[in-house]
C-alpha positions in Angstrom: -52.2 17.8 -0.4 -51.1 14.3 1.0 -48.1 13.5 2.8 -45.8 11.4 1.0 -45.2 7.9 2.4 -42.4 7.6 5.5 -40.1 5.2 2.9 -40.8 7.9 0.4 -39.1 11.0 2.7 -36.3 9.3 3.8 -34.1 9.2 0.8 -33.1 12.4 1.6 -31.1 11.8 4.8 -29.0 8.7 2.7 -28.2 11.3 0.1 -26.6 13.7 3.0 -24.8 10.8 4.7 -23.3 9.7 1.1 -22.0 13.4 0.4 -20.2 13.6 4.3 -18.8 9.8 3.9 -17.5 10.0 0.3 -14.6 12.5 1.1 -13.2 10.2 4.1 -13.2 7.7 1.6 -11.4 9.6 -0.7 -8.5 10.8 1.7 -8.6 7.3 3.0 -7.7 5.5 -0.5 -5.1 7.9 -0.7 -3.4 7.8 2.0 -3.6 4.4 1.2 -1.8 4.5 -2.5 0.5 6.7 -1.0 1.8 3.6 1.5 1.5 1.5 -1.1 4.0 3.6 -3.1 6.2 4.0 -0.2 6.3 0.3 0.1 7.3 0.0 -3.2 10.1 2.6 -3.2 11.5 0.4 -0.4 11.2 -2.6 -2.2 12.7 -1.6 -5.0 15.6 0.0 -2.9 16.3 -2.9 -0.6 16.6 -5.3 -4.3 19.0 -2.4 -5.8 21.1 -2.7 -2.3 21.1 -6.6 -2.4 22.6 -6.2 -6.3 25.1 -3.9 -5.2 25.9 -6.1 -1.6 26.6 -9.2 -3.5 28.9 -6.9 -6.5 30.5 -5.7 -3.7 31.4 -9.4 -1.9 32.4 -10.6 -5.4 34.9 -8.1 -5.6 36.1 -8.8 -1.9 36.4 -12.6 -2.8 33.6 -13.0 0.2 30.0 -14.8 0.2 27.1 -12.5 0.3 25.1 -12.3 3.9 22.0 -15.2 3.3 24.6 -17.1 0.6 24.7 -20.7 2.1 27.7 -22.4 1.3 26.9 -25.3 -0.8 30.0 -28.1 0.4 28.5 -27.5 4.1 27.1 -30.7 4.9 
């Protein structure tokens, strides 16, 4: 019986390096939707604060923090 040829053999050893690197991939994308959703819950919470920040100056009678006035020359 022959040997098969050295390209021929090792396929094998790719095979085993795929199925040990795919699940650090996989905890790696998802710890990286996870941030991403994080981010976006901040996001979103930071533009639901500046709503209520400039309600809450319109009601004082006093500009919003970052509102330039616009007669300032």
């Amino acid at each position: 019986m022959e040997h098969a040829p050295r390209a021929g053999r090792g396929g094998g050893a790719a095979v085993v390096l795929t199925l040990l690197i795919a699940p650090v991939e996989a905890v790696e994308a998802a710890a990286a939707w996870h941030r991403a959703q994080e981010f976006r819950a901040q996001a979103q919470a930071a533009d639901e604060a500046a709503v209520l920040l400039r309600e809450a100056a319109g009601l004082t009678g006093t500009r919003s923090p970052g509102t330039k006035s616009r007669t300032a020359g």
